[in-house]
VOBA-1610 file (N, C-alpha, C; in pm, whole numbers, padded with zeros to 5 digits, always signed):
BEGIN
Unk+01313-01757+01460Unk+01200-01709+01379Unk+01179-01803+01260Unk+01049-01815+01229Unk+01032-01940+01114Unk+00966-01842+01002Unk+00973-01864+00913Unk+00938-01768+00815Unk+00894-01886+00656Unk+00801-01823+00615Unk+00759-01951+00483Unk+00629-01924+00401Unk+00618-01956+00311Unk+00504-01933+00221Unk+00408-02019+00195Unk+00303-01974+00238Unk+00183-02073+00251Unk+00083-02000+00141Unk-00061-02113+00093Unk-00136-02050+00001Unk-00252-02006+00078Unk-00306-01881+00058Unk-00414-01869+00147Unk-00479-01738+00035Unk-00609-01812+00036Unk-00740-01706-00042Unk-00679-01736-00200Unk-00627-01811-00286Unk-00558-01827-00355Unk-00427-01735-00409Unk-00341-01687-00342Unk-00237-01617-00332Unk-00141-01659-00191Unk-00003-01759-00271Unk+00129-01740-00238Unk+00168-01621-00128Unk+00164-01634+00041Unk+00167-01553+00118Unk+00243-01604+00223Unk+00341-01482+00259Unk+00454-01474+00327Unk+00423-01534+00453Unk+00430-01543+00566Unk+00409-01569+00719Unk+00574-01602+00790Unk+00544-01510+00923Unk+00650-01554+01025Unk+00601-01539+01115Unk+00707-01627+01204Unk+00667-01664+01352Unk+00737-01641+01448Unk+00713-01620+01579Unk+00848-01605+01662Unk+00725-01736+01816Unk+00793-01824+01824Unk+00701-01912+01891Unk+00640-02047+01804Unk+00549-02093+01849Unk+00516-02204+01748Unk+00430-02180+01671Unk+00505-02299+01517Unk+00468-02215+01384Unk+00316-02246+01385Unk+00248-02185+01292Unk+00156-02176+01236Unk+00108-02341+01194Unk+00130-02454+01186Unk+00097-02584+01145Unk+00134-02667+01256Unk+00172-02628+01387Unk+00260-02723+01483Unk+00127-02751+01553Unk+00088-02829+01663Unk-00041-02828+01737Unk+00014-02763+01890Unk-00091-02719+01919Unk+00010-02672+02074Unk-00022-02782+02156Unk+00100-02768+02254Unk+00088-02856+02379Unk-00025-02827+02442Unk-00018-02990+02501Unk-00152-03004+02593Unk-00212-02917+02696Unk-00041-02835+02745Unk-00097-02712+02852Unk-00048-02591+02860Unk-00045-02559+02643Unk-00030-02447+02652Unk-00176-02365+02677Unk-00119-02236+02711Unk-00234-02140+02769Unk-00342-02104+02631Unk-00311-02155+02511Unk-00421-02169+02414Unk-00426-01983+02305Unk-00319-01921+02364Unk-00325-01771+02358Unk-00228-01780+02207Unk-00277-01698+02128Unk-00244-01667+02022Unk-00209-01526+01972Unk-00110-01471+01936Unk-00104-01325+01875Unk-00111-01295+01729Unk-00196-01262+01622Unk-00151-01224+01532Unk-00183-01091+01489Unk-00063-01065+01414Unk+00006-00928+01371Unk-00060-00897+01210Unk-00147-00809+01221Unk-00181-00766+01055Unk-00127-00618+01027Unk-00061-00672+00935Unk+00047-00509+00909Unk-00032-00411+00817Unk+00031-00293+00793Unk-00037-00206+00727Unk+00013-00210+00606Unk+00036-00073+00544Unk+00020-00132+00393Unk+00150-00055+00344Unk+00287-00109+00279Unk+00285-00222+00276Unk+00304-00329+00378Unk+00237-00465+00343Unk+00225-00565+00434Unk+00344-00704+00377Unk+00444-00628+00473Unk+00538-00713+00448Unk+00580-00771+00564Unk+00585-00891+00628Unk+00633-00958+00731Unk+00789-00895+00781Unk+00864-00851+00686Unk+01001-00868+00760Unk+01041-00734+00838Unk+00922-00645+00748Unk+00925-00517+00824Unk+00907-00554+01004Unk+00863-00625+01033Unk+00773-00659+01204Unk+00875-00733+01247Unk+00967-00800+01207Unk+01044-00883+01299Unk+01112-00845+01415Unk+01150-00681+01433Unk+01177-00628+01603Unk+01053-00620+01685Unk+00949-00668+01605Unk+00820-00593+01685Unk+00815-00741+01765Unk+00777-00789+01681Unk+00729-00978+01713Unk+00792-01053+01824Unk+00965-01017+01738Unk+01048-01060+01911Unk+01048-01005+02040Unk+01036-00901+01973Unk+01022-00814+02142Unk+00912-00869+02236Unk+00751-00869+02152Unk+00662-00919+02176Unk+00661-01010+02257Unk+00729-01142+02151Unk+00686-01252+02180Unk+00752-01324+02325Unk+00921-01226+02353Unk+01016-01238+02456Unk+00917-01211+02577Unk+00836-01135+02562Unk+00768-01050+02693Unk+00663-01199+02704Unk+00575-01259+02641Unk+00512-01340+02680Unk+00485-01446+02686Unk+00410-01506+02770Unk+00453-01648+02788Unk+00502-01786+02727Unk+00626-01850+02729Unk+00662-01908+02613Unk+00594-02012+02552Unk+00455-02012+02577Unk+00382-02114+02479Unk+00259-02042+02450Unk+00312-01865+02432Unk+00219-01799+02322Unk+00280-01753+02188Unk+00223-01836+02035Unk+00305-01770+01975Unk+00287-01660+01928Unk+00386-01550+01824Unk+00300-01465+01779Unk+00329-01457+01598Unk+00245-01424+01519Unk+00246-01444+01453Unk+00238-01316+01338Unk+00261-01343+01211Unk+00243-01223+01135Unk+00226-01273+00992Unk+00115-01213+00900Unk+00043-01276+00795Unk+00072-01145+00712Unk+00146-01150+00579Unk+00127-01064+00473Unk+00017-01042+00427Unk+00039-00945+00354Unk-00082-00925+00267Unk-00095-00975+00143Unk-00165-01026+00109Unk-00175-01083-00009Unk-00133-01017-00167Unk+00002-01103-00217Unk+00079-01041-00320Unk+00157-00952-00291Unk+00181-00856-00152Unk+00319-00806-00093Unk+00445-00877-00077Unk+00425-00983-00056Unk+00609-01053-00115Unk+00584-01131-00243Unk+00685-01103-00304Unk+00676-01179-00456Unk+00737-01320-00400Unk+00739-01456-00382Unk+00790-01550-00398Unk+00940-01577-00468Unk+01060-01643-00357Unk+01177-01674-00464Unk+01146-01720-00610Unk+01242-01666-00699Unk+01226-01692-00825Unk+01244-01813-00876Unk+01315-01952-00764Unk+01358-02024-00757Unk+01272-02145-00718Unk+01167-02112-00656Unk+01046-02198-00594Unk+00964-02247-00753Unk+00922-02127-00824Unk+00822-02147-00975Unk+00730-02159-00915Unk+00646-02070-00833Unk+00505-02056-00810Unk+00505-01898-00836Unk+00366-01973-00888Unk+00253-01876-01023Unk+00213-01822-00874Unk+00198-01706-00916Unk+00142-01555-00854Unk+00009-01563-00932Unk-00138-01526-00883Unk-00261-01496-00973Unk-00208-01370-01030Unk-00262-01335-01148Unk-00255-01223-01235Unk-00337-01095-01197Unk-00293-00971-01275Unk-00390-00903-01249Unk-00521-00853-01234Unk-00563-00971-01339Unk-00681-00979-01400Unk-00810-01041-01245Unk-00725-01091-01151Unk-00824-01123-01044Unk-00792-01054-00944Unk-00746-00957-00946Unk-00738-00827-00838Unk-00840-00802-00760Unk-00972-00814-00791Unk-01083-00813-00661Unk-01078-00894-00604Unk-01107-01026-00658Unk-01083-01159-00595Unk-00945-01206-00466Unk-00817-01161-00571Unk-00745-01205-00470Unk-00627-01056-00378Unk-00610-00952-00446Unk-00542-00854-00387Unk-00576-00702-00343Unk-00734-00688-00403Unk-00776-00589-00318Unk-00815-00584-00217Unk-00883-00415-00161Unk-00940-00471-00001Unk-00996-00569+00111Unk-01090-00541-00037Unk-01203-00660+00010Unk-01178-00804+00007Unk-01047-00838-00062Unk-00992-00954-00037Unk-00919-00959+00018Unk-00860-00880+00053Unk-00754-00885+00187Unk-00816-00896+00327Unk-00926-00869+00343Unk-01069-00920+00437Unk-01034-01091+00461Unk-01085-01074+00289Unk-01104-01258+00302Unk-00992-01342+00316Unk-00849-01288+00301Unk-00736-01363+00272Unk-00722-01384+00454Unk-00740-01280+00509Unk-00702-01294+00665Unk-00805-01351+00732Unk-00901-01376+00710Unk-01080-01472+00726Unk-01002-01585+00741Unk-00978-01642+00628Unk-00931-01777+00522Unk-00818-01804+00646Unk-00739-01720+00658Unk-00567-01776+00760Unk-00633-01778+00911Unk-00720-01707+00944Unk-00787-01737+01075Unk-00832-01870+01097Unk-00945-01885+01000Unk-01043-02022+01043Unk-00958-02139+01010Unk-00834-02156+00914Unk-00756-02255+00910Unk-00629-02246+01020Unk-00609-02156+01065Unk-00495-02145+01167Unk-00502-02167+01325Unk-00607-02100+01373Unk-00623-02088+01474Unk-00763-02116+01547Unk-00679-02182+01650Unk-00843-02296+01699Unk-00908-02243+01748Unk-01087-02294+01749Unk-01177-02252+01804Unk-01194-02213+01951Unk-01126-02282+01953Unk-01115-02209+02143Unk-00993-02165+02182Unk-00913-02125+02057Unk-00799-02007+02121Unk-00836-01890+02169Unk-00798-01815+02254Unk-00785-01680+02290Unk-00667-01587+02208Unk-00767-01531+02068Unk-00674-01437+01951Unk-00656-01328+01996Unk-00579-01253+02020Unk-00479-01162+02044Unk-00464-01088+01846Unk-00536-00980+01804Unk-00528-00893+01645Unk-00489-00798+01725Unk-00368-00776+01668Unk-00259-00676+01676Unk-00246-00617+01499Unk-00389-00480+01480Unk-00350-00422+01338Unk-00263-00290+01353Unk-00172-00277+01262Unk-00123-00129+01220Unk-00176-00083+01107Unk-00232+00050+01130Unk-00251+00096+00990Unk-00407+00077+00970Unk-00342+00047+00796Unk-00462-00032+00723Unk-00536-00128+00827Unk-00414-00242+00854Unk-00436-00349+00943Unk-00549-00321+01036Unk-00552-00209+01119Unk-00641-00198+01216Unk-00791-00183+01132Unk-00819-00092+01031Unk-00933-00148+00930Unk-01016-00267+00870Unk-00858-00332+00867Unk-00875-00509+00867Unk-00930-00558+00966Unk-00918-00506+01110Unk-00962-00574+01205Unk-01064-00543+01216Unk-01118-00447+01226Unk-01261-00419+01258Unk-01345-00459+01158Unk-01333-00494+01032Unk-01379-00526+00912Unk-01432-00724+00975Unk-01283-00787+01019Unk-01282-00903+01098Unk-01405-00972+01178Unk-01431-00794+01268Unk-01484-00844+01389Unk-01653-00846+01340Unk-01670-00817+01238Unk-01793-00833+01153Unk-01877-00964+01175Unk-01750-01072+01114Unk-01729-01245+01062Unk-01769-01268+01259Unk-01887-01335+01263Unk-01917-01396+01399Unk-01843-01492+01459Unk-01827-01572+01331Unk-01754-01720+01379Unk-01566-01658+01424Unk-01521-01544+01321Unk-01403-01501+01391Unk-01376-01441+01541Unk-01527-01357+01490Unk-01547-01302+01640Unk-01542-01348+01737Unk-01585-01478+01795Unk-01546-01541+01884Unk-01493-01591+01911Unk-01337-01576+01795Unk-01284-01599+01904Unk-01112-01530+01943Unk-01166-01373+01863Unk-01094-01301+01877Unk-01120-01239+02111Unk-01018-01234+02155Unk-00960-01212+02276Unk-00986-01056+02306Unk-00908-00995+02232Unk-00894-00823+02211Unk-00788-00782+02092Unk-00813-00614+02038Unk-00778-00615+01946Unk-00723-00458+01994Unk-00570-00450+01900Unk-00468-00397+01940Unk-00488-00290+01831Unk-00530-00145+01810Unk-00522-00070+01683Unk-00424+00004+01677Unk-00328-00017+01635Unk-00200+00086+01627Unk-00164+00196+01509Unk-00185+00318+01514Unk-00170+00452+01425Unk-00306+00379+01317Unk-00440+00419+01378Unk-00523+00290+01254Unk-00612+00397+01200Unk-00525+00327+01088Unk-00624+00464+00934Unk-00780+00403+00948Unk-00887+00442+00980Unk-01025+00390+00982Unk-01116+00473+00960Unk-01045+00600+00913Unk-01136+00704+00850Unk-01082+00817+00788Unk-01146+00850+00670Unk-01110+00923+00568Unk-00938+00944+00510Unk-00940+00886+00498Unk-00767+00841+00442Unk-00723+00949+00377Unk-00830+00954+00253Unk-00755+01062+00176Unk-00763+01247+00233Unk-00854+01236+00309Unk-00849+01394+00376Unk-00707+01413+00417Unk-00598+01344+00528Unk-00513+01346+00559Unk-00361+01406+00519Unk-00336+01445+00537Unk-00202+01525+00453Unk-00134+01420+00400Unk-00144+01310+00452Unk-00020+01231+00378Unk-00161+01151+00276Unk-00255+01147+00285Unk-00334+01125+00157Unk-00354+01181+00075Unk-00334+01320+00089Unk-00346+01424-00027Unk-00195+01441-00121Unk-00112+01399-00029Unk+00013+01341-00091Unk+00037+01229-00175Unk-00003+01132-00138Unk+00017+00983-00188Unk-00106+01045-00347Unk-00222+01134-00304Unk-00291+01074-00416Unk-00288+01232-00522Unk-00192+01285-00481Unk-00152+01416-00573Unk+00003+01372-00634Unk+00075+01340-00614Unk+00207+01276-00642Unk+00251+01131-00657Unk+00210+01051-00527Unk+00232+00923-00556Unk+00163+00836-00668Unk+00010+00844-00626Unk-00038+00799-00706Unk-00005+00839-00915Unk-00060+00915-00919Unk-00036+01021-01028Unk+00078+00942-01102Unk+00202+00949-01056Unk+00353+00915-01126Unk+00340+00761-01073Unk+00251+00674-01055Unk+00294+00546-01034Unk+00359+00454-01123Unk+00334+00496-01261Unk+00383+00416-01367Unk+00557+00448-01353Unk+00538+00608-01312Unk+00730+00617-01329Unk+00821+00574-01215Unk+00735+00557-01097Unk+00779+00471-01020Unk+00837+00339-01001Unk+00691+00258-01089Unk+00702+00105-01105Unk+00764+00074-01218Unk+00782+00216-01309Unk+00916+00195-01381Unk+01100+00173-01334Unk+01077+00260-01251Unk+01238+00334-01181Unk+01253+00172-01070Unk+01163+00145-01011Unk+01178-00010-00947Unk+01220-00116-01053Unk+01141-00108-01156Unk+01247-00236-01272Unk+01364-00227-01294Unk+01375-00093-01335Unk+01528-00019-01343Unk+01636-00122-01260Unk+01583-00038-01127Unk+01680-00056-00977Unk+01678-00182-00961Unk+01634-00311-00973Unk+01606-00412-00912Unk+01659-00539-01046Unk+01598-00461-01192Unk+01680-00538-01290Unk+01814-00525-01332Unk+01843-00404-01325Unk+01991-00329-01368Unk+02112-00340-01254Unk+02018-00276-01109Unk+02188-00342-01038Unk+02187-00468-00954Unk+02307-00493-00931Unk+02295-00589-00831Unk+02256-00582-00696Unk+02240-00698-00638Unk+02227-00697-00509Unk+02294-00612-00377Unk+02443-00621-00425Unk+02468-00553-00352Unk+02461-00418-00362Unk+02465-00375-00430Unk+02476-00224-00484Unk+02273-00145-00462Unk+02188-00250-00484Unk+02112-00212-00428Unk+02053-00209-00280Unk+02145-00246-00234Unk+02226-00270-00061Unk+02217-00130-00005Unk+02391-00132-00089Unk+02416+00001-00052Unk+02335+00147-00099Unk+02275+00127-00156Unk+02179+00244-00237Unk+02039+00293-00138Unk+02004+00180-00091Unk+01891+00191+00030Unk+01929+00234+00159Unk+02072+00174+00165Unk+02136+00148+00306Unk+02161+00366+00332Unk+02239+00412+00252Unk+02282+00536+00242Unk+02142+00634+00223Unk+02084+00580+00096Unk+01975+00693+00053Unk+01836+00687+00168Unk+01870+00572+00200Unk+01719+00539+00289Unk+01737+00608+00434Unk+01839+00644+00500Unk+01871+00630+00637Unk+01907+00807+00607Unk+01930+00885+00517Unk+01932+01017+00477Unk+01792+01087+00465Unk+01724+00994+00405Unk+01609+01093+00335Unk+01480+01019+00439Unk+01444+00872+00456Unk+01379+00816+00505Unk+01373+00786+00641Unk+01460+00795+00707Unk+01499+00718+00859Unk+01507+00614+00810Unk+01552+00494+00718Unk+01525+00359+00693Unk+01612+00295+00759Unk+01630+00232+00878Unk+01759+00149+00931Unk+01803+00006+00887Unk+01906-00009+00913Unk+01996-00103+00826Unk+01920-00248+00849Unk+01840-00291+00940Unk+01748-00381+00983Unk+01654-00388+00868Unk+01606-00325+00780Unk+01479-00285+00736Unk+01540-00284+00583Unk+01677-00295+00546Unk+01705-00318+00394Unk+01668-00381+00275Unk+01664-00556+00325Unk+01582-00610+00274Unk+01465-00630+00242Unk+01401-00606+00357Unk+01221-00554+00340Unk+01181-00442+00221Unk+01272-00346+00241Unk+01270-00261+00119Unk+01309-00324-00026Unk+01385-00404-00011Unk+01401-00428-00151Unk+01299-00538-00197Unk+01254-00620-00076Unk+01110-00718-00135Unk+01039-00597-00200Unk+01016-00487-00087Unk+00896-00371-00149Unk+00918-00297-00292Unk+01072-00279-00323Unk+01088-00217-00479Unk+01087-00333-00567Unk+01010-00479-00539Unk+01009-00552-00660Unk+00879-00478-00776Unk+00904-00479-00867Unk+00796-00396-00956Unk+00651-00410-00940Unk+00639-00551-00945Unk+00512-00625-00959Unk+00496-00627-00798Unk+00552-00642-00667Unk+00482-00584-00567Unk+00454-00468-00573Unk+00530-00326-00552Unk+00501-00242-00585Unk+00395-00131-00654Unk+00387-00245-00760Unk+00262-00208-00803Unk+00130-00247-00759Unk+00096-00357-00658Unk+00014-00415-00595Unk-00014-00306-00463Unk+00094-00259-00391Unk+00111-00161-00300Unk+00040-00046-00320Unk+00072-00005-00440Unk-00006+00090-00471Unk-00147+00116-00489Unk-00163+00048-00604Unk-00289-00011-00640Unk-00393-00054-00474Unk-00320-00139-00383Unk-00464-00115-00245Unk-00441-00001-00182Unk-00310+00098-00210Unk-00317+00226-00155Unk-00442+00341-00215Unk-00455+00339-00325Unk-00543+00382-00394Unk-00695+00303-00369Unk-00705+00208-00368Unk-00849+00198-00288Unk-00867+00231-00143Unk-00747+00257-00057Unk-00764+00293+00055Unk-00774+00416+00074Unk-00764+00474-00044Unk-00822+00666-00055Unk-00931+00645-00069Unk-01000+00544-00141Unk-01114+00543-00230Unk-01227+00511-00110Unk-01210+00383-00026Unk-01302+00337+00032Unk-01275+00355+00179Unk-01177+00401+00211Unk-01196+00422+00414Unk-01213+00562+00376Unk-01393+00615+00457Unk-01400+00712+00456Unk-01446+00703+00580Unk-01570+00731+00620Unk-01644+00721+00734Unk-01616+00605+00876Unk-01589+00648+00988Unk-01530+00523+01061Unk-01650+00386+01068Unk-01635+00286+01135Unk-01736+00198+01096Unk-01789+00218+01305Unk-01829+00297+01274Unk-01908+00355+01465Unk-01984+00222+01504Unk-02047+00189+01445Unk-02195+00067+01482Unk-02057-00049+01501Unk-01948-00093+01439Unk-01868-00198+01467Unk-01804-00141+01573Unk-01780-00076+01618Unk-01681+00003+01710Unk-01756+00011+01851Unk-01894+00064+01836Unk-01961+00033+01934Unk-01977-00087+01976Unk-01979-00180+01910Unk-02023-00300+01937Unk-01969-00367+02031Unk-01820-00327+01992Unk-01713-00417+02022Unk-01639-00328+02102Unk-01681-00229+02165Unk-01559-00135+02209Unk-01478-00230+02343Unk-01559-00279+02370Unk-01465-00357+02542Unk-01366-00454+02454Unk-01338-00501+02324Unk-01276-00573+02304Unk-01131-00463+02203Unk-01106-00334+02254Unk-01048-00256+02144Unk-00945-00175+02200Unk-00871-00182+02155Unk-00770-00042+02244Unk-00681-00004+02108Unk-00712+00137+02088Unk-00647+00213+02006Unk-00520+00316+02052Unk-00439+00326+01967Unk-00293+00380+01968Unk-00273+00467+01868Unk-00308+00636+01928Unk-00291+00696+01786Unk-00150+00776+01798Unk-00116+00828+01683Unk+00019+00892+01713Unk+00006+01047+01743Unk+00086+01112+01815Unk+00086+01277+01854Unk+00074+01399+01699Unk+00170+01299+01615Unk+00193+01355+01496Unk+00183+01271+01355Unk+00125+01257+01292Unk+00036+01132+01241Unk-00010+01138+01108Unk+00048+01201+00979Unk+00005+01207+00891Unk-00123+01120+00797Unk-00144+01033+00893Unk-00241+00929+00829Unk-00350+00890+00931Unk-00308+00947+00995Unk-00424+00917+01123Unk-00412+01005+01249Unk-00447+01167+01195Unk-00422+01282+01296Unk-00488+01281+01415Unk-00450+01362+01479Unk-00491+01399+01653Unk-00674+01402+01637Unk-00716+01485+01561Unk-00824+01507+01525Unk-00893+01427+01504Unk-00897+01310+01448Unk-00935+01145+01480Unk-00970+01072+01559Unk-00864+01128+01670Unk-00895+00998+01784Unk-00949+01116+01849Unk-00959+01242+01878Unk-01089+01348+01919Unk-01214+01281+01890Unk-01248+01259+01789Unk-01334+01251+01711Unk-01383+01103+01747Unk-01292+00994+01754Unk-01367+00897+01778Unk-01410+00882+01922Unk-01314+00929+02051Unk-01315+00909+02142Unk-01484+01014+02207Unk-01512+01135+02057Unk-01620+01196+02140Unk-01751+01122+02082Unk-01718+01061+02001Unk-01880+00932+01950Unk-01860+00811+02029Unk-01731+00763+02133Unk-01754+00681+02171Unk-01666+00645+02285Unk-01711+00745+02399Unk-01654+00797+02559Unk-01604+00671+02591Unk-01662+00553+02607Unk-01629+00456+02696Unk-01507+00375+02606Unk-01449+00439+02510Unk-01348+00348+02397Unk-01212+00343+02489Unk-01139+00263+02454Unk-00993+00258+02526Unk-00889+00315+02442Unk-00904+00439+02400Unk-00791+00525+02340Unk-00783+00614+02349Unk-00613+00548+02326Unk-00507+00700+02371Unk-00408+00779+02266Unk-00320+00881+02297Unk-00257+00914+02199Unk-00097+00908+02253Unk+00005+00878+02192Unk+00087+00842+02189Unk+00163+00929+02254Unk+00262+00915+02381Unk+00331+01087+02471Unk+00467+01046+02440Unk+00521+00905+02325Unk+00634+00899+02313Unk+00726+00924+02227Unk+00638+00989+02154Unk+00701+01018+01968Unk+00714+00949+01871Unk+00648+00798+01899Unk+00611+00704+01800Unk+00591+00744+01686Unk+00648+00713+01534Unk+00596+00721+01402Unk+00495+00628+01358Unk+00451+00727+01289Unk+00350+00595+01225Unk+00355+00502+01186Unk+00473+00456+01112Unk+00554+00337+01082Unk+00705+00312+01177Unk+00630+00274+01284Unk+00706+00251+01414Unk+00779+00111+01413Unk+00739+00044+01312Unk+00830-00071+01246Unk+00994-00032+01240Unk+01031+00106+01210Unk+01119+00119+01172Unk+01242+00149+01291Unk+01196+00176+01352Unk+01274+00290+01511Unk+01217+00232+01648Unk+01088+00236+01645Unk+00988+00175+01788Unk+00984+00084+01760Unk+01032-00012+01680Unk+00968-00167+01755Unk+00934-00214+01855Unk+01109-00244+01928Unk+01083-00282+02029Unk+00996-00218+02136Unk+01014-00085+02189Unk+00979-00010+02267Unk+00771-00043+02247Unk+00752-00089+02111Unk+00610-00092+02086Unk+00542-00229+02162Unk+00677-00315+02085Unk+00632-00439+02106Unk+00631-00488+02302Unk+00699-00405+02354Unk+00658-00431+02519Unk+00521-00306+02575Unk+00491-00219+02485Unk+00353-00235+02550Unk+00283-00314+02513Unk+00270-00350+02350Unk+00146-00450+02349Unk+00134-00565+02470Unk+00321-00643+02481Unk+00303-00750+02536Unk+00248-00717+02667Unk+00251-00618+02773Unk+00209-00566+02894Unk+00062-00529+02890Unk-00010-00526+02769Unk-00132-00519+02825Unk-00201-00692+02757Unk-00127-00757+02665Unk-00189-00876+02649Unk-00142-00976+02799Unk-00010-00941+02828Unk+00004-01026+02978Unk-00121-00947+03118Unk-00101-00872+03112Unk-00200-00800+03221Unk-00381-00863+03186Unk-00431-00888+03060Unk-00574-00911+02996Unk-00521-01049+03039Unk-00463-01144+03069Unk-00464-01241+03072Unk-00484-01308+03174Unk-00417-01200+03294Unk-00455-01219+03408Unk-00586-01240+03464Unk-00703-01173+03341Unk-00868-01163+03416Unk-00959-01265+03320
//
């Protein structure tokens, strides 16, 4: 796995790979097939690394797959001395609507015009994509697009939105306080063991997923996390139907049985404005943040229906 920080939309952003990196050229006879992975929120690369391998094991070895943070979700080693933009350009470079453009920006410089793209969103991510399939010049030359548990309408109706924005939100300062705390006061290891025990008790958090958490309790991410969580109450309300129609032969959605962020009632709902859509609901007990437990098990359906689409 190659993992590294590149600048894209002007913000210092994480990327990993499982396959060839992101700057390599492909061989003359590779199959030209590309996967990338837009995570939900938070959009942290290291969370995906069972997903990616699993993925990327299942398909052919000169497809890579790829996975793009979100812009200002990993803070940069402290050791590198690259300037993070400030808060003060938060529309520009770390809200929604730039998180649009940050994944625009890593498309048209990454991946060639006549690749066959493979958008694999979770979440948010899947919002991102359809937002994507807007951009013409991306559009063509996106392949098909993978929506997994995808928040794309009314966020905050949702039980776990009425949560995040009755409690989470609300106490964010004592949050992004209690993260300085934890992250300035103990050490490394001790904030190891503190995630490792408290996370796997209260969270399901598995021991794979430690570090990712502790990129996520850096303060100043954290607070970025939040902050597009709160516009994602604000602005996914209504699904985007006219993009959905458009594009439905290029779409296959994955909702979960039990789904605090993207209920049963949803994919009812979309599937009765739009019969001919390719979604289903989940008969395996997938969480919504299936990063954590389903990876793998996730990452060989995607790869079985991007190997099967490839076939035609």
């Amino acid at each position: 796995m190659h993992r590294a920080i590149i600048n894209c939309n002007q913000v210092q952003t994480e990327v990993i790979s499982e396959g060839r990196w992101i700057e390599e050229d492909p061989l003359p006879h590779s199959s030209k097939q590309v996967v990338l992975v837009i995570p939900g929120n938070p959009g942290i690369p290291r969370f995906y690394e069972g997903f990616v391998k699993e993925l990327n094991s299942k398909l052919t070895s000169d497809t890579p797959v790829w996975v793009i943070g979100h812009a200002g979700h990993v803070q940069p080693p402290e050791n590198l001395d690259i300037a993070m933009p400030g808060d003060e350009k938060w529309a520009e470079c770390y809200g929604l609507t730039a998180q649009i453009q940050h994944k625009a920006e890593f498309i048209r410089r990454y991946i060639p015009e006549d690749a066959h793209l493979h958008l694999v969103g979770h979440s948010i991510g899947a919002w991102l994509v359809l937002n994507l399939l807007k951009n013409d010049d991306i559009e063509r030359r996106i392949r098909r697009c993978y929506l997994l548990f995808p928040t794309i309408e009314y966020m905050a109706e949702t039980r776990n939105g009425r949560f995040f924005n009755n409690f989470i939100s609300r106490a964010a300062p004592i949050w992004i306080c209690l993260s300085w705390i934890f992250t300035t006061i103990f050490p490394v290891a001790l904030q190891t063991f503190m995630i490792r025990i408290f996370g796997m008790m209260f969270c399901g958090i598995p021991p794979k997923s430690i570090r990712a958490v502790r990129e996520m309790l850096d303060p100043r991410v954290l607070r970025r996390i939040i902050n597009l969580a709160n516009e994602e109450m604000k602005y996914v309300k209504e699904a985007d139907h006219e993009t959905i129609s458009k594009h439905a032969a290029k779409l296959w959605l994955y909702y979960g049985a039990k789904d605090g962020w993207a209920p049963v009632k949803y994919y009812r709902n979309i599937v009765s404005k739009h019969p001919d859509l390719n979604a289903q609901v989940c008969q395996r007990g997938f969480r919504h943040s299936f990063v954590l437990n389903d990876d793998v098990d996730m990452g060989r359906i995607i790869a079985d229906l991007i190997n099967e689409d490839s076939k035609h």
